[in-house]
BAGUDO-599777 format. One record per residue (C-alpha): residue number from 1; residue in one letter; x, y, z. Coordinates in nm, 4 decimals. Example, Ala and Ser with C-alpha at 12.3 -4.5 7.8 and 13.67 -1.06 7.14 Angstrom:
2
seq 1, type A, xx 1.2300, yy -0.4500, zz 0.7800 $
seq 2, type S, xx 1.3670, yy -0.1060, zz 0.7140 $
END
This chain:
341
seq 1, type X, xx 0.0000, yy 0.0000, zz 0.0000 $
seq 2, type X, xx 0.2554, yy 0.2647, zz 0.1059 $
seq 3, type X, xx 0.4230, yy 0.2096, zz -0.2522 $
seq 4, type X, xx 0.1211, yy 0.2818, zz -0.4050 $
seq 5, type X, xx 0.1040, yy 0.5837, zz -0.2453 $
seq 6, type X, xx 0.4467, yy 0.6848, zz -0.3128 $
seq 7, type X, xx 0.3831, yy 0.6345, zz -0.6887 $
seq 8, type X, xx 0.1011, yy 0.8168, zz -0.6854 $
seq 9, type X, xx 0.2937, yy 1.1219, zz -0.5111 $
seq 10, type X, xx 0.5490, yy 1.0745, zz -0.7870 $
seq 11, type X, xx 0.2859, yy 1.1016, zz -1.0605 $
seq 12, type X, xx 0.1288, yy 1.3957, zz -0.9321 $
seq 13, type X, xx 0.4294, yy 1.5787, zz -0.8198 $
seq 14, type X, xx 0.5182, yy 1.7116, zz -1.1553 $
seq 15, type X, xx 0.1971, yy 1.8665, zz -1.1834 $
seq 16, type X, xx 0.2005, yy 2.0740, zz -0.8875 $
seq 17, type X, xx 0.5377, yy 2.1841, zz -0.9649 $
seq 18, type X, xx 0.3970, yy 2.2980, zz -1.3499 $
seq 19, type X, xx 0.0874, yy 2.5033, zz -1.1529 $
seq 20, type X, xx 0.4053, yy 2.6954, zz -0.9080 $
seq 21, type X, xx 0.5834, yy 2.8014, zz -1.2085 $
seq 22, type X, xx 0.2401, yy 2.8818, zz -1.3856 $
seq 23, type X, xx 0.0871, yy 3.0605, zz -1.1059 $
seq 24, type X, xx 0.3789, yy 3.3173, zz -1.0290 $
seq 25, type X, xx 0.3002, yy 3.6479, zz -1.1952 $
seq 26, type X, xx 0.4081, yy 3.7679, zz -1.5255 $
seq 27, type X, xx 0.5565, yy 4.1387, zz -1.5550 $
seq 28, type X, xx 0.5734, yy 4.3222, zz -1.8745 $
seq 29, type X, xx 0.8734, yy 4.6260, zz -1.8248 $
seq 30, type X, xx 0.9256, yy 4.9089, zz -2.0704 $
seq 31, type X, xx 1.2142, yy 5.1343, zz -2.0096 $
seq 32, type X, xx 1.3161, yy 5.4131, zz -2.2189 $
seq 33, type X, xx 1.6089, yy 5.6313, zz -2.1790 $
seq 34, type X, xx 1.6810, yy 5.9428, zz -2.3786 $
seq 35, type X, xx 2.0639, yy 5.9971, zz -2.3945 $
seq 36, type X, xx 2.0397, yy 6.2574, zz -2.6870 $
seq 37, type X, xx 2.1440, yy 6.5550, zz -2.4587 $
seq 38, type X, xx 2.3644, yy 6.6487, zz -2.1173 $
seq 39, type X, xx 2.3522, yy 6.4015, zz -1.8737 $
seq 40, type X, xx 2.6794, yy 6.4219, zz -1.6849 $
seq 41, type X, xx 2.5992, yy 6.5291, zz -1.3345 $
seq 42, type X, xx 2.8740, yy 6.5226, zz -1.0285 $
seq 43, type X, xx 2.7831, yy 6.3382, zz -0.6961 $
seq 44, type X, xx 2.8506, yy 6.4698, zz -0.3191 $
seq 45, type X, xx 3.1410, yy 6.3676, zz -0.3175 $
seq 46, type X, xx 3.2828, yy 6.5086, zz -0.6569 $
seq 47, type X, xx 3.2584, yy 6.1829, zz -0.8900 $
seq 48, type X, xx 3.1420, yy 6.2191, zz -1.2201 $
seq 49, type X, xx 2.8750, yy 6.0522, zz -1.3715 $
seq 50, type X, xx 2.6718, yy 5.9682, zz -1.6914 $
seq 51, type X, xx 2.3007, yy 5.9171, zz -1.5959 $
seq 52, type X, xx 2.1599, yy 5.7784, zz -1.8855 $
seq 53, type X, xx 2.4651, yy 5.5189, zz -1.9225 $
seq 54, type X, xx 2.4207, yy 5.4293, zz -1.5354 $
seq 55, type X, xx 2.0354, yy 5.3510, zz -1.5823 $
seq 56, type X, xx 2.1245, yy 5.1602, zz -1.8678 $
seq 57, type X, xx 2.3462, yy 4.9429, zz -1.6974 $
seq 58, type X, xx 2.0925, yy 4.9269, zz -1.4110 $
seq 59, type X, xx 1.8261, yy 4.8492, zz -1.6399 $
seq 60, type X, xx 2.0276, yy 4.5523, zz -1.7807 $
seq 61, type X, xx 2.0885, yy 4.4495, zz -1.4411 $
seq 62, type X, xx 1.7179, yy 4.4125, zz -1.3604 $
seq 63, type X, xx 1.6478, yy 4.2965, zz -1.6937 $
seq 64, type X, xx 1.8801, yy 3.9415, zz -1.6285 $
seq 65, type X, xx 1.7160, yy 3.9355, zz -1.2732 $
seq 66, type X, xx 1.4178, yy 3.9198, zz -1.3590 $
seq 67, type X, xx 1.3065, yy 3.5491, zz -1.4442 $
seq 68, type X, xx 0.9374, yy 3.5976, zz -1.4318 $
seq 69, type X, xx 0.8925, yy 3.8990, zz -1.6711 $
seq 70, type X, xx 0.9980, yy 4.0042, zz -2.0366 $
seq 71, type X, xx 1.1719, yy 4.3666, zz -1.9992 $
seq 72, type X, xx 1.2411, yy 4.5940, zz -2.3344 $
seq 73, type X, xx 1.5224, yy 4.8207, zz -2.2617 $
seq 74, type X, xx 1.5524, yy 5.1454, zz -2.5776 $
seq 75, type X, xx 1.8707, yy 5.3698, zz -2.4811 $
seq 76, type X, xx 1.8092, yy 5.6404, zz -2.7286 $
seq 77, type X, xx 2.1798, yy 5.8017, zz -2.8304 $
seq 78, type X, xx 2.2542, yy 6.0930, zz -3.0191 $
seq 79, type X, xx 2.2666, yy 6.1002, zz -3.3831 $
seq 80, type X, xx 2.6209, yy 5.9395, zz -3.5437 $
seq 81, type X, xx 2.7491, yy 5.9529, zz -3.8925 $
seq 82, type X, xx 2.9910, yy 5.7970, zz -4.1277 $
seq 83, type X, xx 3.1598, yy 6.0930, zz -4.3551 $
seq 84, type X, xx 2.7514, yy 6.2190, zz -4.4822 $
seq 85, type X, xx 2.5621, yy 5.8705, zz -4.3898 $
seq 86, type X, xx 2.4064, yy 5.8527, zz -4.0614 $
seq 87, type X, xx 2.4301, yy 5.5175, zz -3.8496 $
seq 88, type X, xx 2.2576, yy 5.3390, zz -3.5754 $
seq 89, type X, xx 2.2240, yy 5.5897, zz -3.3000 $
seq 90, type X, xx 2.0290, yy 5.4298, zz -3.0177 $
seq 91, type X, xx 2.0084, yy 5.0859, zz -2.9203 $
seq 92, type X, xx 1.7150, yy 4.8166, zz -2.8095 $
seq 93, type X, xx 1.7533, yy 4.4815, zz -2.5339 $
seq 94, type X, xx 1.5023, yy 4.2681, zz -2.5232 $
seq 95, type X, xx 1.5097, yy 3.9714, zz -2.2397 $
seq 96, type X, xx 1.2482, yy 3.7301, zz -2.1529 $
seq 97, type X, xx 1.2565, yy 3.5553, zz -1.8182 $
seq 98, type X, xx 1.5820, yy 3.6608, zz -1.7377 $
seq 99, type X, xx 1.7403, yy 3.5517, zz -2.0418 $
seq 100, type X, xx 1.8396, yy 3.8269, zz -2.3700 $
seq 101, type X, xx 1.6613, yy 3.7163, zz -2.6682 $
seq 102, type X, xx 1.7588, yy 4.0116, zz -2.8762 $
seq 103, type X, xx 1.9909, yy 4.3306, zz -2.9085 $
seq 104, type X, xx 1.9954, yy 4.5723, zz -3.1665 $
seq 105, type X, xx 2.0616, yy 4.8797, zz -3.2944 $
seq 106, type X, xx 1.8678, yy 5.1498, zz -3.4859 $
seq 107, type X, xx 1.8712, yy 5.5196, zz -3.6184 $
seq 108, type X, xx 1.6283, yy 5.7340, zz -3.4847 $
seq 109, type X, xx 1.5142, yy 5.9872, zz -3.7241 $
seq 110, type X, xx 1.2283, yy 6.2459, zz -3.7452 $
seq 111, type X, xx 0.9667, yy 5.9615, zz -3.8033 $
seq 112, type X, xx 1.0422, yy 5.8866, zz -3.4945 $
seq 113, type X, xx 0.8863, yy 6.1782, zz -3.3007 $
seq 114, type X, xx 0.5542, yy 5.9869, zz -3.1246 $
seq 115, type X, xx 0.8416, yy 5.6770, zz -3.0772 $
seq 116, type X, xx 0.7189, yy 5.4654, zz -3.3754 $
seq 117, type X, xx 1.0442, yy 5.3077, zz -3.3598 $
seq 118, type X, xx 0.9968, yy 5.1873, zz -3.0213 $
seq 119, type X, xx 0.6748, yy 5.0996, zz -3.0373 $
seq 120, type X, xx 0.7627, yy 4.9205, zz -3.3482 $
seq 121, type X, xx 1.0504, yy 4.7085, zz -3.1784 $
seq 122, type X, xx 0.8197, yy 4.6497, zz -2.8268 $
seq 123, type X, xx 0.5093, yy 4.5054, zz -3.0724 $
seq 124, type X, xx 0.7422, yy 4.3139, zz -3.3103 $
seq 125, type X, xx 0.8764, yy 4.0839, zz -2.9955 $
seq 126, type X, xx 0.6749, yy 4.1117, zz -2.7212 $
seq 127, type X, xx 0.4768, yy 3.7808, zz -2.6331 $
seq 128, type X, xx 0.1277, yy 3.8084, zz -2.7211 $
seq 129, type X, xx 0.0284, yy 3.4966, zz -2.5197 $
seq 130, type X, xx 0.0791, yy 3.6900, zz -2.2115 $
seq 131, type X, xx -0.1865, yy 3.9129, zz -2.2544 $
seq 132, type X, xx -0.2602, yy 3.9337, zz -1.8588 $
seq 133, type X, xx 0.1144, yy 4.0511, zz -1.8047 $
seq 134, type X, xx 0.1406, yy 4.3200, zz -1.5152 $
seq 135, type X, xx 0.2371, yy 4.6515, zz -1.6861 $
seq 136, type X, xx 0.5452, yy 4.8852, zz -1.5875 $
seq 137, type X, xx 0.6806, yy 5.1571, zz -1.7720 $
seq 138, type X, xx 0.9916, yy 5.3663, zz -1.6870 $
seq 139, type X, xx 1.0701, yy 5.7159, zz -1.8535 $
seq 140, type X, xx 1.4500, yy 5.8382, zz -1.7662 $
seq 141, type X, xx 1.5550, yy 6.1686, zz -1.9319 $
seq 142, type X, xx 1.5437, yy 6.5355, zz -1.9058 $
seq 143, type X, xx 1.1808, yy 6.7394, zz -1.8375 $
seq 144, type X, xx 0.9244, yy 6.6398, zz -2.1046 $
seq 145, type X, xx 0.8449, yy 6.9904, zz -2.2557 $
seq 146, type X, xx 0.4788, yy 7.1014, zz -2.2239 $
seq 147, type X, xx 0.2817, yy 7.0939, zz -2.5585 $
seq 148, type X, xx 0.2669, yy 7.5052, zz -2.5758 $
seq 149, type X, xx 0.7005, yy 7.4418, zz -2.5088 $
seq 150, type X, xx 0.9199, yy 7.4352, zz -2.7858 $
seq 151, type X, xx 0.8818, yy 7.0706, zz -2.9134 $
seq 152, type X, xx 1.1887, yy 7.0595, zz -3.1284 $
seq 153, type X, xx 1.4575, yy 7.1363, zz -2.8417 $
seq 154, type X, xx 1.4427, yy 6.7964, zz -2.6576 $
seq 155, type X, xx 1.7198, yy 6.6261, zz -2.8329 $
seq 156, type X, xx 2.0427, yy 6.8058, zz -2.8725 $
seq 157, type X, xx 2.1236, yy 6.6221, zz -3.2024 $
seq 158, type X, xx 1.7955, yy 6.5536, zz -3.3354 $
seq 159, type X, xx 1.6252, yy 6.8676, zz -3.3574 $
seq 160, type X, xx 1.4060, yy 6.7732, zz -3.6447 $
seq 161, type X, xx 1.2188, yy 6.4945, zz -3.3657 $
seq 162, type X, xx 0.9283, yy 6.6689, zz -3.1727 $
seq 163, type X, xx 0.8874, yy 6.5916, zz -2.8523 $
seq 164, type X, xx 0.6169, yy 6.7035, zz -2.5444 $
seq 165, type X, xx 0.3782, yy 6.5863, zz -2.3531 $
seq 166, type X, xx 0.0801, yy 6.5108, zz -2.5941 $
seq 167, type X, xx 0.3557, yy 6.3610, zz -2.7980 $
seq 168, type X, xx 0.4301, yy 6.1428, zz -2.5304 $
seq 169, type X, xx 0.0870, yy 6.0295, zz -2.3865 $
seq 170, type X, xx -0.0163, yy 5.9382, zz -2.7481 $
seq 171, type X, xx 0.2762, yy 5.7221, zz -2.7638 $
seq 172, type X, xx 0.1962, yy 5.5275, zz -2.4088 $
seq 173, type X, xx -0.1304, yy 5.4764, zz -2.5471 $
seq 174, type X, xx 0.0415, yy 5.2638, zz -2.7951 $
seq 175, type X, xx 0.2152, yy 5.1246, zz -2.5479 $
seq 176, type X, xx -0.0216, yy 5.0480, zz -2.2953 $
seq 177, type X, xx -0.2422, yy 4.8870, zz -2.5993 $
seq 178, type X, xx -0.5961, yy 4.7678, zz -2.4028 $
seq 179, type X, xx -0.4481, yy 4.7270, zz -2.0533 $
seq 180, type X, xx -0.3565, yy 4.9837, zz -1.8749 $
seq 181, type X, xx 0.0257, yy 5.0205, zz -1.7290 $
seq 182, type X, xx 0.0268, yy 4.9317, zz -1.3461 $
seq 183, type X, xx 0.2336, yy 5.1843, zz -1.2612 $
seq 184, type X, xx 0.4468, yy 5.4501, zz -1.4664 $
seq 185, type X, xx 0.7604, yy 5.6036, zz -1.3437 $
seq 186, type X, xx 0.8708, yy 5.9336, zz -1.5083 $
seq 187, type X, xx 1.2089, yy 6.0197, zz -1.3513 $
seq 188, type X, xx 1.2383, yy 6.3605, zz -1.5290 $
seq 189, type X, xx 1.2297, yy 6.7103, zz -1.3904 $
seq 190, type X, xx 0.9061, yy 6.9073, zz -1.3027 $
seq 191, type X, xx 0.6731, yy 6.6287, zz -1.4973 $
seq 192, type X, xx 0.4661, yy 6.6324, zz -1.1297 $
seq 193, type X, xx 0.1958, yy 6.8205, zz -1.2794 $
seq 194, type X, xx -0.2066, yy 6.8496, zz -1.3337 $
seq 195, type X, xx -0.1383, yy 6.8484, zz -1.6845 $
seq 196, type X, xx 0.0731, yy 6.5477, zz -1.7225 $
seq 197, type X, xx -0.1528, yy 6.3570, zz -1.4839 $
seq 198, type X, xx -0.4654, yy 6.4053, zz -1.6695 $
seq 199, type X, xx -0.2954, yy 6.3084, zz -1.9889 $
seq 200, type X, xx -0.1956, yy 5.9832, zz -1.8892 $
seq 201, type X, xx -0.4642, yy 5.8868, zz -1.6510 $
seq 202, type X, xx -0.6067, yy 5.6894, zz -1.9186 $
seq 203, type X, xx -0.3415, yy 5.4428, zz -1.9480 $
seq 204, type X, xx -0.2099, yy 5.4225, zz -1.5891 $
seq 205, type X, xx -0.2966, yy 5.2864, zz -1.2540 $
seq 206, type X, xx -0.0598, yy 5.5312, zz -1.0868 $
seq 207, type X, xx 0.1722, yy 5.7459, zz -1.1736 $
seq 208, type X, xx 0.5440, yy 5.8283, zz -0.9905 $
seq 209, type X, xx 0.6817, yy 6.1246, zz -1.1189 $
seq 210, type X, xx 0.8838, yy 6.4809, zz -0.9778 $
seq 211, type X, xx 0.6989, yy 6.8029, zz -0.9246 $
seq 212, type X, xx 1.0070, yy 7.0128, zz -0.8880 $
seq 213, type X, xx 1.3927, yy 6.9614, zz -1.0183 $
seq 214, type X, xx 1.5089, yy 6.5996, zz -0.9990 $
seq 215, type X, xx 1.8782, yy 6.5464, zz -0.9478 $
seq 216, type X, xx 2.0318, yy 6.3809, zz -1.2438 $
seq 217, type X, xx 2.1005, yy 6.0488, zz -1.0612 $
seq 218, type X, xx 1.7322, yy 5.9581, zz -1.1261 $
seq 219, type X, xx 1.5366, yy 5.7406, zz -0.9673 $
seq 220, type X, xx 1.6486, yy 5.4340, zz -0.9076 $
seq 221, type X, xx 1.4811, yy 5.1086, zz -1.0310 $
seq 222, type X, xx 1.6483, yy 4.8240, zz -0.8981 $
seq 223, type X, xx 1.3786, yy 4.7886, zz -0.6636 $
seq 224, type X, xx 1.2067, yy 4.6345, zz -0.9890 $
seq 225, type X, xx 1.3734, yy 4.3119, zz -0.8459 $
seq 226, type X, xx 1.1151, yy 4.2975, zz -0.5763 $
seq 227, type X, xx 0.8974, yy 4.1730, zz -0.8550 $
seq 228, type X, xx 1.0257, yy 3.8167, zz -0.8541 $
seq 229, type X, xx 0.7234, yy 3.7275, zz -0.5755 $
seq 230, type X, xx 0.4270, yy 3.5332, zz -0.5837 $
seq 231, type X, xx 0.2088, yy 3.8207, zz -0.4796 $
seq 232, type X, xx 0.1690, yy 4.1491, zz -0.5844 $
seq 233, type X, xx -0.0227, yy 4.4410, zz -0.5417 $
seq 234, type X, xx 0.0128, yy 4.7262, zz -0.7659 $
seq 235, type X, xx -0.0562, yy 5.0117, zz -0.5028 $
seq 236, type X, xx 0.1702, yy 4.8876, zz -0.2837 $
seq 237, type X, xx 0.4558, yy 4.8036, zz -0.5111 $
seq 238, type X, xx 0.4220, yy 5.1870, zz -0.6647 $
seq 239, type X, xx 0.4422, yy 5.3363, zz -0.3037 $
seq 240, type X, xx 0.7370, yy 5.0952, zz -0.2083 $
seq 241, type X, xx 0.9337, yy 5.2261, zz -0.5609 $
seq 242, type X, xx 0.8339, yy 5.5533, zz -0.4914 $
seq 243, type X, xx 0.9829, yy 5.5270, zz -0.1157 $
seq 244, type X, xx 1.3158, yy 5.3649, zz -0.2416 $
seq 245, type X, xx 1.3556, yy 5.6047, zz -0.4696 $
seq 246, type X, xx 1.3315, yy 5.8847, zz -0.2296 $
seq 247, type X, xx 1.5710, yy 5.7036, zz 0.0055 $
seq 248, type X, xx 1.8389, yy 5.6780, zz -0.2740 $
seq 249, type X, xx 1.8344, yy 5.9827, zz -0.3590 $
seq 250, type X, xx 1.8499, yy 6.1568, zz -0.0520 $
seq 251, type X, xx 2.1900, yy 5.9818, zz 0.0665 $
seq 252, type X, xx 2.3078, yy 6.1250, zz -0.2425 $
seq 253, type X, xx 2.1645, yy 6.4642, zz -0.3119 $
seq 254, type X, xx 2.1588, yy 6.7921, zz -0.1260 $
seq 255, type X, xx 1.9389, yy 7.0054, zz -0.3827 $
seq 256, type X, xx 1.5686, yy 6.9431, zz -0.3206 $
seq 257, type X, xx 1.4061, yy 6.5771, zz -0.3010 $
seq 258, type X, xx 1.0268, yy 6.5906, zz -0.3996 $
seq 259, type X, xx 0.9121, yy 6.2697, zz -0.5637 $
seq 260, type X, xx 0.4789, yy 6.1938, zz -0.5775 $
seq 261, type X, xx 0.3195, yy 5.8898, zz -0.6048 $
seq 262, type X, xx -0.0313, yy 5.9668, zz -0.7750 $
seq 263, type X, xx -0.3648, yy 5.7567, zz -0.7928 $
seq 264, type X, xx -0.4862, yy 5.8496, zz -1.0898 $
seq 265, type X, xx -0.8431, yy 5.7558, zz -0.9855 $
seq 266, type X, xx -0.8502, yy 5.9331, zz -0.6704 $
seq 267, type X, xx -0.6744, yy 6.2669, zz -0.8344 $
seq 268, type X, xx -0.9555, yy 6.2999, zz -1.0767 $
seq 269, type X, xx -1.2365, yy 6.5237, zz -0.9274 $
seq 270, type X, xx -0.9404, yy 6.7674, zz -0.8783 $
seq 271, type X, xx -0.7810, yy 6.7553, zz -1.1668 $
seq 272, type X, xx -1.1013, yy 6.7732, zz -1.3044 $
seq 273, type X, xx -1.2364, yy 7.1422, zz -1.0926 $
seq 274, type X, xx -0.8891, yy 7.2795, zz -1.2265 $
seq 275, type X, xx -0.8589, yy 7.1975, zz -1.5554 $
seq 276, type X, xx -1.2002, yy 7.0932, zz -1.7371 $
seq 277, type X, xx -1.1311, yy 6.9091, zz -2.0376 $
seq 278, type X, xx -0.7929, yy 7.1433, zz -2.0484 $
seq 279, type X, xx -0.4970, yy 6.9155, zz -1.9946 $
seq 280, type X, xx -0.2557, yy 7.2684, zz -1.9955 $
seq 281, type X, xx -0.1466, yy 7.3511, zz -1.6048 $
seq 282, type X, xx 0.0063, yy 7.6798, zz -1.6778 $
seq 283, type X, xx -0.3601, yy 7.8999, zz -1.6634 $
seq 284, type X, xx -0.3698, yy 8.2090, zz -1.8732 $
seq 285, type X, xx 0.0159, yy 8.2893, zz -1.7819 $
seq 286, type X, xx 0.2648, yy 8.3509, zz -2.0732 $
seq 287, type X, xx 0.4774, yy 8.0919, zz -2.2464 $
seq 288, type X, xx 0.8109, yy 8.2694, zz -2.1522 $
seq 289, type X, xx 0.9511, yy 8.4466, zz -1.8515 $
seq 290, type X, xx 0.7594, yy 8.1144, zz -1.6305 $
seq 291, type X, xx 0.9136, yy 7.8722, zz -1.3602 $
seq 292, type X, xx 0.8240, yy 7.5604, zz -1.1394 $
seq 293, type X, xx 0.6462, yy 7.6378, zz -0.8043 $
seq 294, type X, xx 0.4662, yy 7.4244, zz -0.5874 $
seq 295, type X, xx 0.0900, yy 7.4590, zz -0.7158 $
seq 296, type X, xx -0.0370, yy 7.5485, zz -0.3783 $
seq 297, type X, xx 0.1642, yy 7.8799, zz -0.4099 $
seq 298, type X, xx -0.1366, yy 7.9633, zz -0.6544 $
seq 299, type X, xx -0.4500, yy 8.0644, zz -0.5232 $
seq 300, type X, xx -0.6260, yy 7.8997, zz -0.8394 $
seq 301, type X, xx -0.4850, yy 7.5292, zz -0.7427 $
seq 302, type X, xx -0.5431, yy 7.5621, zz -0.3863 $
seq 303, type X, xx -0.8475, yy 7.3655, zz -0.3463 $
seq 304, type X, xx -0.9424, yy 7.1430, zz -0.0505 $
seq 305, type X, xx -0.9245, yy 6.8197, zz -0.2287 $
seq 306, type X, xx -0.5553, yy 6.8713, zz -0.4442 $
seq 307, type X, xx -0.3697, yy 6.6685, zz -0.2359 $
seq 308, type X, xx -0.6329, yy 6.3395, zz -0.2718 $
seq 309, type X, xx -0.4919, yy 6.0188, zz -0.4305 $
seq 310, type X, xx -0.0958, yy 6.1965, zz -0.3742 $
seq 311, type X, xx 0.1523, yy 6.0983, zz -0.1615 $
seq 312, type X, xx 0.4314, yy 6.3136, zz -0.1196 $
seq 313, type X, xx 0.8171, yy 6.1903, zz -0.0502 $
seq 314, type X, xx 0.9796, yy 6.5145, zz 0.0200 $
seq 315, type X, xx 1.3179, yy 6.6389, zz 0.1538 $
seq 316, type X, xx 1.4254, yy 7.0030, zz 0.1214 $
seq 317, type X, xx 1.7468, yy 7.1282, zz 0.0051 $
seq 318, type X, xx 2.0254, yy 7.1720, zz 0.2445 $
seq 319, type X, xx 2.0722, yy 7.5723, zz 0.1304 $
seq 320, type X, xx 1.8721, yy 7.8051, zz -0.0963 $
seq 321, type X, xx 1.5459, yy 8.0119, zz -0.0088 $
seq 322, type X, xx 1.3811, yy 7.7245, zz 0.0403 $
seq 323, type X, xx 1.5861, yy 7.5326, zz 0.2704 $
seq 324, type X, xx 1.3298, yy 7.6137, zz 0.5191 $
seq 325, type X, xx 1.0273, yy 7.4398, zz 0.3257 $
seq 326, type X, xx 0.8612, yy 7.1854, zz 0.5519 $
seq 327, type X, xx 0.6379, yy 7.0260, zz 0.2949 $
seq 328, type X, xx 0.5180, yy 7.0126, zz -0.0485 $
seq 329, type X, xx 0.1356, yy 6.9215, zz -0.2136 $
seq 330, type X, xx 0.2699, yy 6.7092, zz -0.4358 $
seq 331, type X, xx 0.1825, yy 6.8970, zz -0.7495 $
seq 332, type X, xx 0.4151, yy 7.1247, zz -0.9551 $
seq 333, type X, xx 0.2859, yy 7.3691, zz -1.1447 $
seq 334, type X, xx 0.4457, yy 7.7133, zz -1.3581 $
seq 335, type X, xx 0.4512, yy 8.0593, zz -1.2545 $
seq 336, type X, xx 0.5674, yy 8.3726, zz -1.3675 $
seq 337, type X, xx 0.9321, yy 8.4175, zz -1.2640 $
seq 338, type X, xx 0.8352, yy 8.7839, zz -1.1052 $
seq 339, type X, xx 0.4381, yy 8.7737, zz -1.1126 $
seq 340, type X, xx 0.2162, yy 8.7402, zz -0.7931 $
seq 341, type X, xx -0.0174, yy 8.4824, zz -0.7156 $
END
């Protein structure tokens, strides 16, 4: 009898192995970093460093860790030529459970603009079969112009590829296809804003992204490796990213720390008082002569509900006018650079 029993353990045995490896969650991990501009930055203690470069080796890093997930890395370079013929300027990783399928280079050019390269590469390998994937996207580069900014300045050596916000949240659409993104991370300067929010509430869960100046060290990602688990919960995993982040950077870093962690859900009878169907944040103010503030410095954002569905991870800088700062809503917005409230 107890040899019966053992075969039948043995028989079955397989089986509940297959269901473990089936049952663990599937992640689906987008990162894009723009390199086409200045991205050295010094740290406290005098090093230098190349930010884009350093996220791409991070993002490698998490990309080979990662055995549950399929993670498309696009480095975008600046432009290269041979004597008059341009060559491959930015570069594309694509690993699936932990593993690198596929590297590759390409030449971004002003087709490019709403990332139809990247988009191109993402659909061309990405596996359809797992269509209930969790969704992460990661942004790493300099402030994403607003759409009345000048579109054409974002990349140093490819001026002739536009670049802003509505350029942008057309292209995570793509991205994000019919299920939303679980969480995006925008580690760029001053993207913290009403505007930016509204425009990609449609394709995000939540949203982790910098109100005010972001040090050039970014934010880091590694944390990403917290996703080999059996559970997950998207709200929690944004806020612990978020937290990290802000940790990180505040070892290293003695300008100003704000990073926000928005539900999108929650932020929408706000966003929707101060802006209407309007996704622009900077009011009836000019297009020039404006800088970042903290919205609640304006008596038209100051509303008793702003600071629903935000959580706020600040630190303030260790000199400056605002050293003094205790807190921050969580919401940048622009100002005039003399004008009153």
């Amino acid at each position: 009898m107890k040899y019966f029993i053992v075969l039948i353990l043995l028989c079955i045995a397989p089986v509940f192995t297959a269901y473990s490896v089936e049952g663990q969650m599937h992640y689906e991990i987008i990162y894009i970093i723009h390199g086409d501009a200045d991205y050295l930055f010094h740290d406290t203690s005098g090093a230098s460093h190349y930010a884009d470069t350093e996220i791409l080796k991070q993002a490698l890093e998490v990309a080979k860790y990662l055995d549950n997930s399929e993670v498309f890395v696009f480095h975008q370079g600046p432009a290269s030529k041979f004597l008059f013929f341009p060559q491959d300027d930015s570069h594309f990783y694509y690993f699936s459970n932990g593993k690198r399928v596929k590297e590759d280079s390409y030449t971004r050019d002003n087709s490019d603009s709403d990332l139809t390269k990247e988009i191109y590469l993402f659909n061309q390998y990405r596996n359809k079969d797992n269509a209930e994937s969790q969704k992460i996207l990661l942004y790493y580069g300099h402030e994403i112009p607003s759409k009345i900014g000048n579109i054409n300045a974002y990349n140093e050596s490819h001026p002739d590829i536009n670049f802003n916000e509505e350029i942008f949240s057309n292209s995570v659409k793509k991205f994000a296809g019919k299920n939303k993104f679980d969480l995006i991370v925008l580690s760029t300067c001053n993207n913290g804003t009403p505007g930016m929010v509204s425009l990609l509430s449609p394709y995000t869960k939540y949203l982790v992204a910098s109100p005010e100046n972001l040090h050039l060290s970014q934010m880091n990602s590694t944390f990403l490796k917290e996703l080999n688990k059996d559970s997950y919960d998207p709200y929690s995993f944004a806020y612990s990213f978020a937290q990290n982040a802000f940790n990180h950077l505040k070892q290293n870093t003695l300008t100003v720390i704000t990073i926000s962690l928005y539900d999108v859900e929650k932020t929408r009878p706000y966003l929707r008082t101060i802006l209407g169907n309007n996704t622009d944040n900077t009011g009836s103010q000019p297009e020039t002569a404006i800088s970042n503030c903290d919205c609640n410095s304006i008596k038209y954002y100051l509303k008793a509900d702003m600071e629903n569905g935000v959580t706020v991870f600040y630190n303030p800088p260790a000199f400056g006018k605002n050293k003094n700062k205790k807190s921050h809503s969580g919401w940048g917005c622009k100002q005039k650079v003399f004008g009153s409230n």
